[in-house]
N, C-alpha and C positions, 0 to 999 in steps of 0.2 A: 504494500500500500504506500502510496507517494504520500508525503507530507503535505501541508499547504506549504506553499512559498510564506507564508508571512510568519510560518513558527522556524523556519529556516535562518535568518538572522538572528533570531532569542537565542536559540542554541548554541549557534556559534560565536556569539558574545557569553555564553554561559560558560563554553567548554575553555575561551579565553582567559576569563577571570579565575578559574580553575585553574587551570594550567599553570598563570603569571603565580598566583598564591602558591602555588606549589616550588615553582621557582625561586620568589621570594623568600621560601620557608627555609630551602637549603641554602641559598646563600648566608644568611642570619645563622645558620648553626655553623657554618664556618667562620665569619667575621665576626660575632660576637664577644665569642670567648677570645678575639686576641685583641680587643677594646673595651673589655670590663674592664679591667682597673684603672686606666688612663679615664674613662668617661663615669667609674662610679654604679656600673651597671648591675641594678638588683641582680644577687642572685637566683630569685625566683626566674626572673626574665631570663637567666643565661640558658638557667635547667630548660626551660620552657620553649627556645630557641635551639638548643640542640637535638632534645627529644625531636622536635616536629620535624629532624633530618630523615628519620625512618618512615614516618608518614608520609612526607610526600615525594619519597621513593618509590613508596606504595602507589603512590596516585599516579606519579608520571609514565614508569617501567613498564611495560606487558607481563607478564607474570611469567617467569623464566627461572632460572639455575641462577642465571646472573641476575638476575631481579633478586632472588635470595641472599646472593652474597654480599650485592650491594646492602639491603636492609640490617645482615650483621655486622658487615662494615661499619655503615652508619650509628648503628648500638655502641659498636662497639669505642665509636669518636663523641659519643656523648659520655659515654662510662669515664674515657681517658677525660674530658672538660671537669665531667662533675665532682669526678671524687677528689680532685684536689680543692673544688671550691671552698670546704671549709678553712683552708690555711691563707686564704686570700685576706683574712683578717687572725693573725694567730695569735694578737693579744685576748681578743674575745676568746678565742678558740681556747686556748689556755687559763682559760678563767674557768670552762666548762670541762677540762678536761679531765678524766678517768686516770691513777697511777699504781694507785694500790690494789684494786681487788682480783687483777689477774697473779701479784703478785703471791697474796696469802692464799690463790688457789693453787697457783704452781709449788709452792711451798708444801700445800697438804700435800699433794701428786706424788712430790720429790722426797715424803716423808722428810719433813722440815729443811731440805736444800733447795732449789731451784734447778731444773733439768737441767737451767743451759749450763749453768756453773759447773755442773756436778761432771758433764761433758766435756769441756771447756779445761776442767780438773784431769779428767782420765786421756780426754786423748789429743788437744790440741799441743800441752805442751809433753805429749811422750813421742815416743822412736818415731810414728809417723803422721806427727801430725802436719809436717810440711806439706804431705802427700795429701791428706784428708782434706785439707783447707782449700788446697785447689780442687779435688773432685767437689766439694762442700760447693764452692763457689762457681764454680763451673755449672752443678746443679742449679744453684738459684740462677742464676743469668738464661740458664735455657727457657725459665719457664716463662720470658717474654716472647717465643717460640714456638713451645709444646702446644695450650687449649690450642691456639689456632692452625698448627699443621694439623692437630685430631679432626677441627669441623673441615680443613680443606680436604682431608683425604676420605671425610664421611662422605662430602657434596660431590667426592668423583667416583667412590666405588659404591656407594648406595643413599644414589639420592633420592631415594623416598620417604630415609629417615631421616634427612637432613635440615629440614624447615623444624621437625621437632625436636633434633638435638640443638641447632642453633637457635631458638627459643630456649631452651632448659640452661644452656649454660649464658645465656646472655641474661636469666633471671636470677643464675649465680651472681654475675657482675652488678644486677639491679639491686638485689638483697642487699649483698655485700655496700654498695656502695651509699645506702640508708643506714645502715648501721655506722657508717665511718660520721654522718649527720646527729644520728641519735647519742651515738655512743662513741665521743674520743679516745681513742685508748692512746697510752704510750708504750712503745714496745720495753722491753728489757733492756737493750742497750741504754735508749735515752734514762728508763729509770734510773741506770746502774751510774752514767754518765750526770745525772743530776743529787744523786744523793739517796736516793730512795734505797738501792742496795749498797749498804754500804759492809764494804768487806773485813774491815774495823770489829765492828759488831755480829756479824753473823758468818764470818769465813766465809764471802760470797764473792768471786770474780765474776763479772761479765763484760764481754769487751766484744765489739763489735769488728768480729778476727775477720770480717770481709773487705771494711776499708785498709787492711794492712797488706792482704794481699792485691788487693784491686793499685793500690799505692804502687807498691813492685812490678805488677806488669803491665800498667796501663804509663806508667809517670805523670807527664802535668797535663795530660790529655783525661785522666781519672775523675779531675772537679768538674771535668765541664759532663764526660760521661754521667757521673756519680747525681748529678746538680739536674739532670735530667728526668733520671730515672726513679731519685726520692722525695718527686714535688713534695707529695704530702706525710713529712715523719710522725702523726702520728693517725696516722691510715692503718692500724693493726689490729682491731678487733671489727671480724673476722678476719684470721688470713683466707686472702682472697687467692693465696697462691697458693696456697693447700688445697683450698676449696674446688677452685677452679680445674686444678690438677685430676683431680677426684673425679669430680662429675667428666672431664676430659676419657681418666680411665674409662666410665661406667659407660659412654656413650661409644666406645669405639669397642667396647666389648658387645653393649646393644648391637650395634651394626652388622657385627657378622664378623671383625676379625681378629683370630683368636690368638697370633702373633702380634698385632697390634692391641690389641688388651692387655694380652702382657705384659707387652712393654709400656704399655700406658700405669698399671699397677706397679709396675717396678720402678718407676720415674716418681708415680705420685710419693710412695713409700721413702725414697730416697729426699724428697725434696721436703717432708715430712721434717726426715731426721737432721737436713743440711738448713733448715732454717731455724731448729732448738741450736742446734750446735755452734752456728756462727751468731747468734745474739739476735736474730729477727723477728722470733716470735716467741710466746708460751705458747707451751700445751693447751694451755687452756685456748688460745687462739683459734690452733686445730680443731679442738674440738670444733668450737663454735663454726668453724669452716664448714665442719664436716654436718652441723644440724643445717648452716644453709642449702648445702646439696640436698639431704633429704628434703628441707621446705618445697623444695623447687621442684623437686619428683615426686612426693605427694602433695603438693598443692597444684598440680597443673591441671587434676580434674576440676579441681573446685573454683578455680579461672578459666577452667573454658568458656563459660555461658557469658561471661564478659569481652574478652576473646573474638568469642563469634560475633560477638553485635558492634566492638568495632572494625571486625570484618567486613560487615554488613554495608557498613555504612561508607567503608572503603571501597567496596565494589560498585557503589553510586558514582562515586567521585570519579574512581576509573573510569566509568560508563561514561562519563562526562566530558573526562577529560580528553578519552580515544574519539568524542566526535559520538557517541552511540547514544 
């Protein structure tokens, strides 16, 4: 059935204004966050601004492999804005921040030491700990790597699980990155480095044995690496490296492979032990990592029905935008 000519212009001023908004919306998730603090820009509005990146991916893309990767792309460039937002003001920040309670849980854990110390104790400074420090470190550095070779290599050998594993672990990154809002913590080092452990009083060393080696084989190329990669020092409850790692393993084991779940298990486990041992995290941290993977794999029935409806409402926009 032919349209009238006269709803022919409305549409195509519709599908425009659609479009441009969409356009609009990604540009602002990229420009924003590198003129918040010169311009003063609420943080609600930065959140608000890079969120709307994945959205109107959604709206613009045809629905494709590359439409998906773009969408965790884009997640994943709001995760990288937002979680540092709270240290955009770190005198607030530290006025609200958390230093003790991870401390007298790792203490109970540790049967009155602290893991990392006790580590730290046994094997940084024995026969091989030069060795250990580098695999230690080595391990953490990979895992700006690891989640996302897991989604890239779901989204090429079985992508019909891969819209759902890149959902699950981008609600790791979502979780995680509300808790770093709700709940500041400081990791171990900064406590130990601030006074909170103090080795005086309770035979407690902790020392952050990552910038000593990173110092050695990086040189003065190390601040600007280093200065990069820890916008926000106290982004530690949950570890999101643990976490992430996890849900990493769990979904390349989903997928189908069983070489790659291995070694997805083996890496998460390893990177477990190399972020107690170099000063990065508490157990206690893990843990909590480890209840956001679960949130995230039993809460995704209970968000689907929200889910679907702004599905729903994305498929309009689409309809709109393609001209249909």
């Amino acid at each position: 059935m032919r349209l009238p000519t006269s709803l022919k212009p409305r549409r195509s001023s519709k599908r425009t204004a659609v479009r441009v908004a969409a356009v609009g919306a990604m540009a602002a998730a990229v420009i924003v966050p590198h003129i918040r603090r010169q311009l003063k820009i609420p943080t609600a509005v930065t959140v608000a601004s890079t969120v709307s990146a994945p959205l109107a991916i959604a709206v613009l893309w045809p629905r494709s492999r590359r439409r998906d990767l773009g969408l965790f792309a884009a997640q994943m460039w709001a995760f990288a804005v937002c979680h540092e937002l709270p240290f955009d003001d770190p005198k607030r920040l530290r006025e609200r921040l958390y230093v003790e309670y991870p401390i007298k849980v790792d203490r109970w854990i540790g049967r009155g030491k602290l893991p990392n110390s006790r580590l730290q104790k046994w094997l940084h400074q024995g026969r091989y700990g030069n060795d250990l420090t580098k695999f230690a470190a080595w391990t953490h550095w990979f895992w700006f790597i690891q989640p996302y070779a897991a989604i890239f290599w779901i989204a090429v050998r079985n992508k019909e699980k891969f819209p759902e594993s890149a959902r699950q672990l981008a609600a790791v990154f979502d979780i995680g990155c509300a808790m770093y809002f709700l709940v500041p913590t400081a990791p171990p080092w900064w406590a130990a480095e601030n006074g909170y452990v103090d080795p005086k009083i309770a035979d407690e060393h902790v020392k952050r044995v990552m910038l000593e080696y990173g110092e050695k084989l990086w040189g003065p190329a190390w601040t600007r690496i280093f200065g990069t990669l820890g916008s926000n020092p106290w982004a530690a409850m949950p570890s999101l490296h643990f976490a992430t790692a996890t849900m990493a393993a769990i979904l390349l084991t989903d997928a189908g492979g069983k070489v790659e779940g291995t070694l997805g298990w083996a890496y998460a486990l390893s990177l477990g032990f190399a972020l107690i041992y170099l000063g990065e995290h508490y157990v206690t941290d893990l843990l909590a990592g480890a209840g956001v993977v679960l949130l995230a794999r039993k809460g995704e029935p209970v968000a689907r029905p929200i889910v679907e409806m702004i599905n729903r409402r994305l498929q309009r926009l689409e309809a709109i935008a393609a001209g249909g």
